[in-house]
N, C-alpha and C positions, 0 to 999 in steps of 0.2 A: 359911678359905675360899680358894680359888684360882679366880686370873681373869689375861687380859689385858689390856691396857692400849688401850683402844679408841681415843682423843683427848686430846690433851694441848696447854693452851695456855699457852705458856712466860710471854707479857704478863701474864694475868691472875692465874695458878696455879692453875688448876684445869683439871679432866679428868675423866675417865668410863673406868669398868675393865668388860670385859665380863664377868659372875658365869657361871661353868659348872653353881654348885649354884643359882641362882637362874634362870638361862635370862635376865637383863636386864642393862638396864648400870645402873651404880652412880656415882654422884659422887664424886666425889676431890678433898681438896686440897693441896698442895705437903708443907703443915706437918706431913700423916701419912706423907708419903714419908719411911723413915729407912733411904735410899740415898744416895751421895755422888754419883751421879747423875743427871741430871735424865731423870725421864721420857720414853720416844717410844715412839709406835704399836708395838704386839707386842710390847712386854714381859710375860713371865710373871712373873706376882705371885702372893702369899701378905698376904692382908688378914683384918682383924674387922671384921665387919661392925657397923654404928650404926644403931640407930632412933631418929630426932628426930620434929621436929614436920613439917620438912619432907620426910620418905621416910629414904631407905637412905643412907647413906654410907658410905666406907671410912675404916676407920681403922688404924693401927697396918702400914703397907703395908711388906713385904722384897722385894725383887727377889729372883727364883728364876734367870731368865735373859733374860738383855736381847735385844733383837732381834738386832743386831749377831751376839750369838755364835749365836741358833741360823740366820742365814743362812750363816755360814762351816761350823758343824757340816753344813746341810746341803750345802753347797756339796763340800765333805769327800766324805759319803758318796758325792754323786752323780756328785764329778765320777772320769773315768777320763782318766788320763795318758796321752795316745796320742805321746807325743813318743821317741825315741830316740835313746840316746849314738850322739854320731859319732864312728866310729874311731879321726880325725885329733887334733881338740881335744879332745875329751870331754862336750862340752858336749852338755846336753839340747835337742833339735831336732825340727823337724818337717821332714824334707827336703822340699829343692824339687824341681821335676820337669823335666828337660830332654826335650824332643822330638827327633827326627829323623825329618824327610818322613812327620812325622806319628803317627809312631810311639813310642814310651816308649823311649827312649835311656838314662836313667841317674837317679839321684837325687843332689844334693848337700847339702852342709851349708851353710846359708844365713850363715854366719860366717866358713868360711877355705875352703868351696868345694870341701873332699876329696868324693871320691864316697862315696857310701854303699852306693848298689847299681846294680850293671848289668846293665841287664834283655835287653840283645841277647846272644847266643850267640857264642864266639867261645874262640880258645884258653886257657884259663886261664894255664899258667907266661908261654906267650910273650905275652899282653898285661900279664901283671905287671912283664915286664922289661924289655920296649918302651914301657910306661906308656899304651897307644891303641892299641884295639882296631881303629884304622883305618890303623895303621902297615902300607906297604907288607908287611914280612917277616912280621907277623900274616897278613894278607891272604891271602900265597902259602902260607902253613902251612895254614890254612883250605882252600882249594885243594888241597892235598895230602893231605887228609882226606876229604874230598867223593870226589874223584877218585880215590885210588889203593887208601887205606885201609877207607873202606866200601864196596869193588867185593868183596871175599874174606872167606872165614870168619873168617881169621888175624886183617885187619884190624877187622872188626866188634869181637870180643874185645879187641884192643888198644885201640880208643878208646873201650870201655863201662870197663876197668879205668881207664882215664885219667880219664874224667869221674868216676867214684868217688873217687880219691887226689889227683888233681893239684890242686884247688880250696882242699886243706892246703899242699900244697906250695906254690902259686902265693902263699899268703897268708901264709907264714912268709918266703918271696923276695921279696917287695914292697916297697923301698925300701932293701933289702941291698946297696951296691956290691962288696961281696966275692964274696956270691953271684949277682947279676944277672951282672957280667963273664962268668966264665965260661961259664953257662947260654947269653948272649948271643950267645958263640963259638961253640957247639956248636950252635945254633939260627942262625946265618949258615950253618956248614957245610953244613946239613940243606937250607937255601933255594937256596945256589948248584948243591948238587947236583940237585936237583930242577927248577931251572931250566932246568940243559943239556941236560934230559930232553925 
């Protein structure tokens, strides 16, 4: 017959198992538990059932599953992982969330603080290689996107190709001094000329 373990008193040894084919509880003592053991609340048990003089008891009890494990099993199924590697460490995380004037600025890794994700718009390679999206030469590139390049067809086209490809680009250049250098030059040239403009 199978039950669970309804009460258990460790001082006296004795307890009471709830019967699922009897709908009642049943008496238990220590000396029929042949688990190593000790019983608590929610264990699933497998017993024989006894008739004395005094009612029902259990006898000959095996542990099927202890509470312990079926709260981790359920714990298991139900729980869902919502954490994510961070780029930087690797480490499983739940980013934190930084503001700006109130708005959702960025997320980081609450360990070594790399961002995870940046939620303002801005230019991909050039805040890869300036590292801040609020670096002056960002800024004026921005600028020069607003202003010059989505005024015309040509432009339009050009910075719909860019936000499609550049975002690979930006993220294979990120932390490269071989490749930020250069990029960096060629993106100063772009800002002075556009400046004198």
């Amino acid at each position: 017959m199978k039950g669970t373990v309804k009460f258990y008193n460790s001082e006296k040894g004795f307890g009471f198992i709830f019967s699922e084919g009897l709908k009642q509880d049943i008496y238990f003592h220590i000396n029929d538990w042949k688990h190593p053991s000790v019983p608590v609340g929610n264990d699933d048990i497998e017993f024989e059932l006894q008739d004395d003089k005094r009612g029902f008891r259990a006898d000959n009890i095996r542990l099927i599953s202890s509470a312990v494990e079926k709260c981790n099993a359920a714990y298991t199924t139900n729980a869902k992982d919502d954490r994510v590697l961070c780029p930087s460490c690797s480490k499983k995380i739940v980013p934190r969330m930084i503001t700006f004037r109130g708005k959702p600025d960025k997320s980081v890794c609450p360990y070594c603080a790399a961002t995870v994700k940046n939620f303002r718009e801005g230019c991909f390679i050039a805040t890869a290689v300036y590292g801040d999206i609020d670096h002056p030469s960002v800024v004026v590139l921005r600028e020069f996107r607003d202003k010059k390049l989505l005024t015309n067809t040509i432009g339009i086209w050009f910075v719909e190709w860019y936000y499609r490809w550049s975002p690979k680009v930006a993220n294979y250049v990120r932390g490269k001094r071989y490749f930020t250098k250069p990029v960096k030059f060629l993106l100063e040239i772009l800002v002075k000329q556009y400046k004198r403009k």
